[in-house]
Backbone atoms as SQL, in Angstrom:
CREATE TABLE atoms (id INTEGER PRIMARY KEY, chain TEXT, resi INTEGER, resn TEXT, atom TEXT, x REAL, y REAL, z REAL);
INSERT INTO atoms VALUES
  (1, 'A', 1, 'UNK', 'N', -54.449, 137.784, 141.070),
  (2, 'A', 1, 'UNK', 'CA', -55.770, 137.190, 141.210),
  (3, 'A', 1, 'UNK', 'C', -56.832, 138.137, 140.676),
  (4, 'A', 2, 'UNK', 'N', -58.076, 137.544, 140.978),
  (5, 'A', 2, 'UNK', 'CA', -59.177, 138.643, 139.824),
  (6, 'A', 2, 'UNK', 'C', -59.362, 139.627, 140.856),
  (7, 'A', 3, 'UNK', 'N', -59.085, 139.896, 142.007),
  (8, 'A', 3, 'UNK', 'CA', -59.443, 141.338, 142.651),
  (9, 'A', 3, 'UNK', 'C', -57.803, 142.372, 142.510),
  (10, 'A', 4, 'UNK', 'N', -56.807, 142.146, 141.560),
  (11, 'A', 4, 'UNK', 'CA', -55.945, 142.564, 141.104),
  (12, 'A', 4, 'UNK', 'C', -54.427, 142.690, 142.453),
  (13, 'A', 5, 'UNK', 'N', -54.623, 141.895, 142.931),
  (14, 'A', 5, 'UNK', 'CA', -53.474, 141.834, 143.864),
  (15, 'A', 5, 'UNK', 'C', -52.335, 141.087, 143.242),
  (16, 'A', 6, 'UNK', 'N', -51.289, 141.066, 143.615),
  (17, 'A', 6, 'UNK', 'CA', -49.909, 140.457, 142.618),
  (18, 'A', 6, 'UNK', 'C', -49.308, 139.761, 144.236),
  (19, 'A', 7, 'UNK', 'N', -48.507, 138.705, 143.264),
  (20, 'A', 7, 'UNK', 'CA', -48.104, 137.856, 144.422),
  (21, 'A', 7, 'UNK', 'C', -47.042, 137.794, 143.910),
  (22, 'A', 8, 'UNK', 'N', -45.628, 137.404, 144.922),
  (23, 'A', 8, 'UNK', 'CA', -44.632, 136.798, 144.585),
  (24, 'A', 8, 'UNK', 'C', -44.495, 135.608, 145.187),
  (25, 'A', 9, 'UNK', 'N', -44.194, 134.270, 144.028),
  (26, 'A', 9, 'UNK', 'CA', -44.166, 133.389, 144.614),
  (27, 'A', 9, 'UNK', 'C', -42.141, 132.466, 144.145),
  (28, 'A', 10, 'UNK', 'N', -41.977, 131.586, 145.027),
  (29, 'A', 10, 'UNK', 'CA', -40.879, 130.457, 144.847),
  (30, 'A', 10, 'UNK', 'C', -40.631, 129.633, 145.255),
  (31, 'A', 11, 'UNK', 'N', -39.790, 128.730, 144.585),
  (32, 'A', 11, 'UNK', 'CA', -40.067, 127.606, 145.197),
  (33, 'A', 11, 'UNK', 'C', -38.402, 126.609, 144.928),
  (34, 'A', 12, 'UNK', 'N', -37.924, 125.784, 145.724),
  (35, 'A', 12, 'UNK', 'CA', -36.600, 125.374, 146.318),
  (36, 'A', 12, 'UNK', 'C', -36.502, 123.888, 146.324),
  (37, 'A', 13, 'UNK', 'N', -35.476, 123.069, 146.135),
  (38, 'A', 13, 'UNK', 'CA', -35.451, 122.272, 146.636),
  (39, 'A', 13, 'UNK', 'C', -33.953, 121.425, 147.457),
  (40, 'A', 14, 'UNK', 'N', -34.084, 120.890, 148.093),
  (41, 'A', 14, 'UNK', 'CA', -33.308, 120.989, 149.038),
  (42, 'A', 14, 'UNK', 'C', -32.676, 119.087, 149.557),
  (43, 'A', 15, 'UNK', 'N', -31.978, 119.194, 149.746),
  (44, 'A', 15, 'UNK', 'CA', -31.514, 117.507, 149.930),
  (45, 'A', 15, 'UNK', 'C', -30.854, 117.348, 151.297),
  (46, 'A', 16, 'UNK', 'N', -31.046, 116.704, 152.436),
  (47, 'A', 16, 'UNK', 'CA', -30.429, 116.677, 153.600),
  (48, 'A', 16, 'UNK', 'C', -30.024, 115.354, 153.868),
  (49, 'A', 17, 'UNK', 'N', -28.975, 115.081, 154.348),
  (50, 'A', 17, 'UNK', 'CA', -27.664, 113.931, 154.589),
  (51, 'A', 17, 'UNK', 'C', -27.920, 113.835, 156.290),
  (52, 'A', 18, 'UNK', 'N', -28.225, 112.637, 157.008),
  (53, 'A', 18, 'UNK', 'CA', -28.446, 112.298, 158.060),
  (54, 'A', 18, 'UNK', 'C', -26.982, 111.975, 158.580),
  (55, 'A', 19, 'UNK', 'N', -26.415, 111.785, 157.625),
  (56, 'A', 19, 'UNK', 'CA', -24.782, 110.983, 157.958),
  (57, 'A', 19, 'UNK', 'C', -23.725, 112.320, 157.466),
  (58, 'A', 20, 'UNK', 'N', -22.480, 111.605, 157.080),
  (59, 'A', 20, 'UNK', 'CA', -21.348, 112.556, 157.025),
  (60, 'A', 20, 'UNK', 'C', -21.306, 112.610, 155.366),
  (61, 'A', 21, 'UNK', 'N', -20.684, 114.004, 154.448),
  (62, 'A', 21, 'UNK', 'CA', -20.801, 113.966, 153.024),
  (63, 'A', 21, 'UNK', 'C', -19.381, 113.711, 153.070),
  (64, 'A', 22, 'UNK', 'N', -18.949, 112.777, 151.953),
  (65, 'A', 22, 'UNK', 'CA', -17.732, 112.709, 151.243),
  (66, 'A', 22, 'UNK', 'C', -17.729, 113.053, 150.401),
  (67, 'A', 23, 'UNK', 'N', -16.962, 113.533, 149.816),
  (68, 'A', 23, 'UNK', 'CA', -16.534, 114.676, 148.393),
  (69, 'A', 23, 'UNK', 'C', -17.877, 114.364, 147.650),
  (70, 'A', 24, 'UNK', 'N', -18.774, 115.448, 147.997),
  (71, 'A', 24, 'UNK', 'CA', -20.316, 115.588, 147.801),
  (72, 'A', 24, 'UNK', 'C', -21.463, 114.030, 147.927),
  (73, 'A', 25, 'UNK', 'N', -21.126, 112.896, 148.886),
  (74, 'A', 25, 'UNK', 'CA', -21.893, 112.014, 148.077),
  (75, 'A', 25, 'UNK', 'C', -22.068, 112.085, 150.146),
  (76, 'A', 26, 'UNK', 'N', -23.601, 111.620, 150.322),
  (77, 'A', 26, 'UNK', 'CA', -23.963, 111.162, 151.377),
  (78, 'A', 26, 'UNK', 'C', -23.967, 109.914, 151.902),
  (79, 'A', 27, 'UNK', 'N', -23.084, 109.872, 152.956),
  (80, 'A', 27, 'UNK', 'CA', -22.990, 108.441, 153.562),
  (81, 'A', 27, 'UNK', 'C', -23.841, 107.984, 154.682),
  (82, 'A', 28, 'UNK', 'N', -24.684, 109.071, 154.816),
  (83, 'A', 28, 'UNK', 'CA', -25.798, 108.456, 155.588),
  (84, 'A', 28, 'UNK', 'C', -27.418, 108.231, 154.804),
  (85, 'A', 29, 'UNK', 'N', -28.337, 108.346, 155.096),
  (86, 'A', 29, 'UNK', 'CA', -29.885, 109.062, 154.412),
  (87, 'A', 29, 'UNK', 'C', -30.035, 110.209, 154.297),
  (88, 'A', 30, 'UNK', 'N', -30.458, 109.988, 152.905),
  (89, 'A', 30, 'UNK', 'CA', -30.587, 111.446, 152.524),
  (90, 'A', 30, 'UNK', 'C', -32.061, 111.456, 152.038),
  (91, 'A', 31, 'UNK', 'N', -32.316, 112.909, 152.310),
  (92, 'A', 31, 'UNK', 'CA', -34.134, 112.804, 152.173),
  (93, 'A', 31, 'UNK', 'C', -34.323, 114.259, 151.672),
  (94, 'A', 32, 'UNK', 'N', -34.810, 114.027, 150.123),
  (95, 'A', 32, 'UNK', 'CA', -34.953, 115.183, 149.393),
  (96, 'A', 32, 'UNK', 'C', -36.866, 115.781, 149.738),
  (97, 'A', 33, 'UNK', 'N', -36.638, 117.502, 149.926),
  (98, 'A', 33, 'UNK', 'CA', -37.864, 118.357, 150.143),
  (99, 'A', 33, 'UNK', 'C', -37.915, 119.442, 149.392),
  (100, 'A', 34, 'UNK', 'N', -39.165, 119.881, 148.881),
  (101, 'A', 34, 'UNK', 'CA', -39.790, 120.946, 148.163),
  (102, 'A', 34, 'UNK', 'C', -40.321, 121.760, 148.673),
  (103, 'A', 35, 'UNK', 'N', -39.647, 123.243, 148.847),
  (104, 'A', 35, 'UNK', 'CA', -40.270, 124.315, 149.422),
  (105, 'A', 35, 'UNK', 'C', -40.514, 125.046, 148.726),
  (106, 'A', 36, 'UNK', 'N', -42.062, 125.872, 149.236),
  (107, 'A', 36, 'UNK', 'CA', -42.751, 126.933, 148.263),
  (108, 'A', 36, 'UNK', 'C', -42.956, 128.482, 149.572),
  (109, 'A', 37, 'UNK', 'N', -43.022, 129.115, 148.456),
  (110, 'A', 37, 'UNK', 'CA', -43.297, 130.528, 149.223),
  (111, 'A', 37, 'UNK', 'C', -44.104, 131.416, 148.738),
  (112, 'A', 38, 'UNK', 'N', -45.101, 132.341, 149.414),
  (113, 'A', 38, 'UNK', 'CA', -46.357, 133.230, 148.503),
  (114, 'A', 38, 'UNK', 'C', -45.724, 134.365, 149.461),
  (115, 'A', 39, 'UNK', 'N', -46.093, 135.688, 148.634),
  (116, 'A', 39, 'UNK', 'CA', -45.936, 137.269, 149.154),
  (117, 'A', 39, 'UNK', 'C', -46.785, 138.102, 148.662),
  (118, 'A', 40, 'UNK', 'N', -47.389, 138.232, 149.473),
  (119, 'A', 40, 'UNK', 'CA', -48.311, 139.149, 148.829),
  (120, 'A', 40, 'UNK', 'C', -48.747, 140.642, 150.377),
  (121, 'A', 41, 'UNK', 'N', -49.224, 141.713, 149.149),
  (122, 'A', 41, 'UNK', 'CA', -49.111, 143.060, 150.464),
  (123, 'A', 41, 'UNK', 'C', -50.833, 143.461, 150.125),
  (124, 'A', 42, 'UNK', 'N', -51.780, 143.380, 151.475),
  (125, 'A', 42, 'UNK', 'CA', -53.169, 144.219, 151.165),
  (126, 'A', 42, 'UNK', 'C', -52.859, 145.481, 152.390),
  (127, 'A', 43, 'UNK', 'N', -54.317, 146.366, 152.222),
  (128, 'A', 43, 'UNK', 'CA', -53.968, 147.291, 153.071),
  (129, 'A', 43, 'UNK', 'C', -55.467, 146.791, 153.751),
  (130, 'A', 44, 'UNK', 'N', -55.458, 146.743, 155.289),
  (131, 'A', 44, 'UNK', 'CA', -56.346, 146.380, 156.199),
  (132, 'A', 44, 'UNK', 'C', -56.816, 147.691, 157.006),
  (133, 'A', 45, 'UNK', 'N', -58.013, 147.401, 157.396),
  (134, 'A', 45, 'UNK', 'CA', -58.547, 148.875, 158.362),
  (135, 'A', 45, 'UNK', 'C', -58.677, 148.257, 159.676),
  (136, 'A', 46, 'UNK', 'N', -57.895, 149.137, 160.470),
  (137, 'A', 46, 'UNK', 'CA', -57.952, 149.064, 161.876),
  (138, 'A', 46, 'UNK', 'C', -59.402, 149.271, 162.808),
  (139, 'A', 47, 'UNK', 'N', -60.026, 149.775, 162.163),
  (140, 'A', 47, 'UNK', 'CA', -61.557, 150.004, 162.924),
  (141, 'A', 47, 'UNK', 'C', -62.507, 148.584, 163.156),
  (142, 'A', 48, 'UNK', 'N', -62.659, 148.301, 164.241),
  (143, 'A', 48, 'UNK', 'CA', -63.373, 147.216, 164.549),
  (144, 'A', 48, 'UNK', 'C', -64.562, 147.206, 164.632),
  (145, 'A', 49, 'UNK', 'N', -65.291, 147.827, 163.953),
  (146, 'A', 49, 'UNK', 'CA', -66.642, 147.630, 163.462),
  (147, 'A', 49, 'UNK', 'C', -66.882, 148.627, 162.111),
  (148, 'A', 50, 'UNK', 'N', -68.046, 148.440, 161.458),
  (149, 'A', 50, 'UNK', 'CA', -68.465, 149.090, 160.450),
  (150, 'A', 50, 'UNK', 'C', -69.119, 150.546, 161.280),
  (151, 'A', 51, 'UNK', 'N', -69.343, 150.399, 161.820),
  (152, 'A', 51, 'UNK', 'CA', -70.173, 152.009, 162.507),
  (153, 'A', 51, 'UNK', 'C', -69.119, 152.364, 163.216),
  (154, 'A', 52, 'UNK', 'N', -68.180, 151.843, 163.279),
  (155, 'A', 52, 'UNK', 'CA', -66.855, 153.067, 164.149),
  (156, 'A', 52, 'UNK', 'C', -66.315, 153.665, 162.445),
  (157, 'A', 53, 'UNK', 'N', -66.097, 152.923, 161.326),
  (158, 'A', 53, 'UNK', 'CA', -65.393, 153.126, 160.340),
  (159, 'A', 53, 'UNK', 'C', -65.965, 154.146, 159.948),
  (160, 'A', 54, 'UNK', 'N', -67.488, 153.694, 159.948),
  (161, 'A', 54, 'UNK', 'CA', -68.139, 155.131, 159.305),
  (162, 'A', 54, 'UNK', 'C', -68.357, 156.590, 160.170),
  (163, 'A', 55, 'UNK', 'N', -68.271, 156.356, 161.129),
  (164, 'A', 55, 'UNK', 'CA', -68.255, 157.478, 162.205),
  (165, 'A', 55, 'UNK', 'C', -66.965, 158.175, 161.684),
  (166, 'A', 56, 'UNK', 'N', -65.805, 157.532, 161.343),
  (167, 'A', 56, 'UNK', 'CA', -64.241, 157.989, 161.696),
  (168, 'A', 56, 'UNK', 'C', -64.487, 158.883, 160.071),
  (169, 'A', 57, 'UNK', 'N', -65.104, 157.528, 158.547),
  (170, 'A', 57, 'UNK', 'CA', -64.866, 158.606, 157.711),
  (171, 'A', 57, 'UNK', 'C', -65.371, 159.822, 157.593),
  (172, 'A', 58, 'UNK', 'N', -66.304, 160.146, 158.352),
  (173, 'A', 58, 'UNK', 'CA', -67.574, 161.159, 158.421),
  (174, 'A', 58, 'UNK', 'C', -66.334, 162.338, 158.475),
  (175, 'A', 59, 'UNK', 'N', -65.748, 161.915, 159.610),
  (176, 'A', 59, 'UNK', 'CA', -64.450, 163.223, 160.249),
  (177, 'A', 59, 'UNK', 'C', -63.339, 163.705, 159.414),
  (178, 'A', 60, 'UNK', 'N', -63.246, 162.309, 158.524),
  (179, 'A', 60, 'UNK', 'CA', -62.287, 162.174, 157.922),
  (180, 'A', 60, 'UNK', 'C', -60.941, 161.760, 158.134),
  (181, 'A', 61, 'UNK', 'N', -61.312, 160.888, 158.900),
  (182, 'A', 61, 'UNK', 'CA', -60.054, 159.909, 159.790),
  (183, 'A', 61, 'UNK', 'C', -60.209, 158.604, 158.642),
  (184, 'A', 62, 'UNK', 'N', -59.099, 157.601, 158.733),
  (185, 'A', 62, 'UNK', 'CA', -58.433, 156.558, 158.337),
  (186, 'A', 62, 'UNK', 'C', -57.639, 155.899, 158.771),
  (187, 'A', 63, 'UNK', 'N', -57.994, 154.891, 159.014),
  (188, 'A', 63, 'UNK', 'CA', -56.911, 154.338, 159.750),
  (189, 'A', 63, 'UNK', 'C', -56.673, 152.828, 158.918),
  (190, 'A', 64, 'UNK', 'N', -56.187, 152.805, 158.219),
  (191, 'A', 64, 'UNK', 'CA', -55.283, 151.432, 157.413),
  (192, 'A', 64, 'UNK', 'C', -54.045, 150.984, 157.624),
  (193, 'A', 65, 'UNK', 'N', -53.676, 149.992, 157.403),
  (194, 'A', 65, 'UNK', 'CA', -52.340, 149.909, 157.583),
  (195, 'A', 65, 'UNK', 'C', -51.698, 148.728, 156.438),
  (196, 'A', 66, 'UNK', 'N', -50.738, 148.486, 155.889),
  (197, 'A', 66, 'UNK', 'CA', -50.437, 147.631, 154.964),
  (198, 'A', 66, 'UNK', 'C', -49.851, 146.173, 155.631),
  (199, 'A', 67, 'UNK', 'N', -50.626, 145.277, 155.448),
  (200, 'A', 67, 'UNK', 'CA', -49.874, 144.252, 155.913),
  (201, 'A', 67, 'UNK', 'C', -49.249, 143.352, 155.004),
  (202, 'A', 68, 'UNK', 'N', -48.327, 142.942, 155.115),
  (203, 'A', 68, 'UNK', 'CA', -47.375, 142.032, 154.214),
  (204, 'A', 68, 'UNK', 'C', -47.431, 140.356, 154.717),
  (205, 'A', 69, 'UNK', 'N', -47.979, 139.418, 153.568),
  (206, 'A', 69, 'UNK', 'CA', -48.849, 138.371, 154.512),
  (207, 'A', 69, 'UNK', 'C', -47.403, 137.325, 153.688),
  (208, 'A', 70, 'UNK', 'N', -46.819, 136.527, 154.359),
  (209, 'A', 70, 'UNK', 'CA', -46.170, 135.643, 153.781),
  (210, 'A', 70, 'UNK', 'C', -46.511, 134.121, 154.256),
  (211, 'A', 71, 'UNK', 'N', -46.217, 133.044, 153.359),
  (212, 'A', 71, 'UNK', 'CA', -47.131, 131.738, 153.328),
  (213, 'A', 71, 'UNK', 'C', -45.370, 131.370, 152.676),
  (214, 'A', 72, 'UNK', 'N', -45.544, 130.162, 154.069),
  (215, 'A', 72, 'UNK', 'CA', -44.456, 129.532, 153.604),
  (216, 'A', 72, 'UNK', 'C', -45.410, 127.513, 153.927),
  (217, 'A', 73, 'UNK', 'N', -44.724, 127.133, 152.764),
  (218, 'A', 73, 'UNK', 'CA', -45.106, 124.881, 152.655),
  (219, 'A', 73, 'UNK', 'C', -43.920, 124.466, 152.630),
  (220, 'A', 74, 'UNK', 'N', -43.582, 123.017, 153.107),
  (221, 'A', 74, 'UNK', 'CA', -42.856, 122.472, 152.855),
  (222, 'A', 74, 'UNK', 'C', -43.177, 120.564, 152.544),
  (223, 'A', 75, 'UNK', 'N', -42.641, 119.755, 152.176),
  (224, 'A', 75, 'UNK', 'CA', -43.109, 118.223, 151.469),
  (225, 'A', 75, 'UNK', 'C', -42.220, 118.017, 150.760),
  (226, 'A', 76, 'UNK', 'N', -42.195, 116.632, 151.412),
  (227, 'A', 76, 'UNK', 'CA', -41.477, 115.452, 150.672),
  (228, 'A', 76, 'UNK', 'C', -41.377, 115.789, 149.614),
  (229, 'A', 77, 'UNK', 'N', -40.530, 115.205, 148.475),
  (230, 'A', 77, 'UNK', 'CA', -40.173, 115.508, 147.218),
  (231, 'A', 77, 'UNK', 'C', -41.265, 114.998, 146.245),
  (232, 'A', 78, 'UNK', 'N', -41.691, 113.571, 146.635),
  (233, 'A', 78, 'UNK', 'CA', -42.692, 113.257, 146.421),
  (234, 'A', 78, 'UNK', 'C', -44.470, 113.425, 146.100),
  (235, 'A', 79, 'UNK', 'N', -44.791, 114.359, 147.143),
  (236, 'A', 79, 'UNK', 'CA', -46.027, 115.252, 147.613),
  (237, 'A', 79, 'UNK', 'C', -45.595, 116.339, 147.064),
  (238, 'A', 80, 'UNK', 'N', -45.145, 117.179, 146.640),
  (239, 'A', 80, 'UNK', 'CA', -44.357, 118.067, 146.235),
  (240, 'A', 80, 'UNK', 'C', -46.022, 118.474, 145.219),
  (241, 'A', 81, 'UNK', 'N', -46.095, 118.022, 144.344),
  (242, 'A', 81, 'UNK', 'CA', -47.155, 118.381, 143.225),
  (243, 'A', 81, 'UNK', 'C', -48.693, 118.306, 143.932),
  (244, 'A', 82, 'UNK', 'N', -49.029, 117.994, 145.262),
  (245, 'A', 82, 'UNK', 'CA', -50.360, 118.124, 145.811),
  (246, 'A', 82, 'UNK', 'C', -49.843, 119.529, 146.455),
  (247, 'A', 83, 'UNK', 'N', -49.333, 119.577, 147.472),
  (248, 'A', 83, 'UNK', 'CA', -48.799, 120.991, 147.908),
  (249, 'A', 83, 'UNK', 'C', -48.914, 122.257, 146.667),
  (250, 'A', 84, 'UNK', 'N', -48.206, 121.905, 145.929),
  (251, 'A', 84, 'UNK', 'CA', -48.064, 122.964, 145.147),
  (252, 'A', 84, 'UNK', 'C', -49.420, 123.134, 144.139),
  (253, 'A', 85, 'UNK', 'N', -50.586, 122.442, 144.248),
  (254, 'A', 85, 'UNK', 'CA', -51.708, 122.594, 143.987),
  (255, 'A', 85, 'UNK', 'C', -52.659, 123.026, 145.064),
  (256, 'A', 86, 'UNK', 'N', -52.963, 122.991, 146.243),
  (257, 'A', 86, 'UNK', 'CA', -53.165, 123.473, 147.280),
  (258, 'A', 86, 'UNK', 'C', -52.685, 125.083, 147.240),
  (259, 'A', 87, 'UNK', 'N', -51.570, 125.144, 146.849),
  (260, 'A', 87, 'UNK', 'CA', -51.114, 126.793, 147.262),
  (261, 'A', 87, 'UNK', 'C', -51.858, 127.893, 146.335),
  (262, 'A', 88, 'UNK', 'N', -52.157, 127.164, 145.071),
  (263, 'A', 88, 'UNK', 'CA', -52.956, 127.529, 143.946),
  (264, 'A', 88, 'UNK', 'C', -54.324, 127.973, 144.177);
């Protein structure tokens, strides 16, 4: 994105059989879904206000920590292309 963060993204799709499979074919309903996934890592500051942050850098304390944010969708096979514009 334009503040230079990198994402990993993917995306799946998946077919589920309500009934029993015979040599691969579903004998019950089957209902195909599109899953997507985002990964992305920022580093966050633990200081809960701006005048504690600046007090701490004065000392020369820091306190950050990296958080790793993951975003998981899922939709009908159908909806599949609004979802995956949304994640955008």
């Amino acid at each position: 994105d334009g503040s230079g963060r990198r994402y990993v993204t993917y995306s799946y799709e998946s077919e589920r059989c309500t009934g029993e499979v015979y040599q691969g074919e579903c004998m019950g309903t089957s209902t195909r879904r599109v899953s997507y996934a985002a990964l992305t890592m920022s580093s966050l500051s633990q200081f809960r206000t701006n005048t504690e942050r600046e007090r701490m850098a004065e000392q020369g304390r820091v306190r950050e920590v990296n958080v790793l944010w993951l975003l998981t969708a899922s939709a009908p096979e159908g909806m599949s292309g609004d979802v995956r514009k949304s994640l955008k």
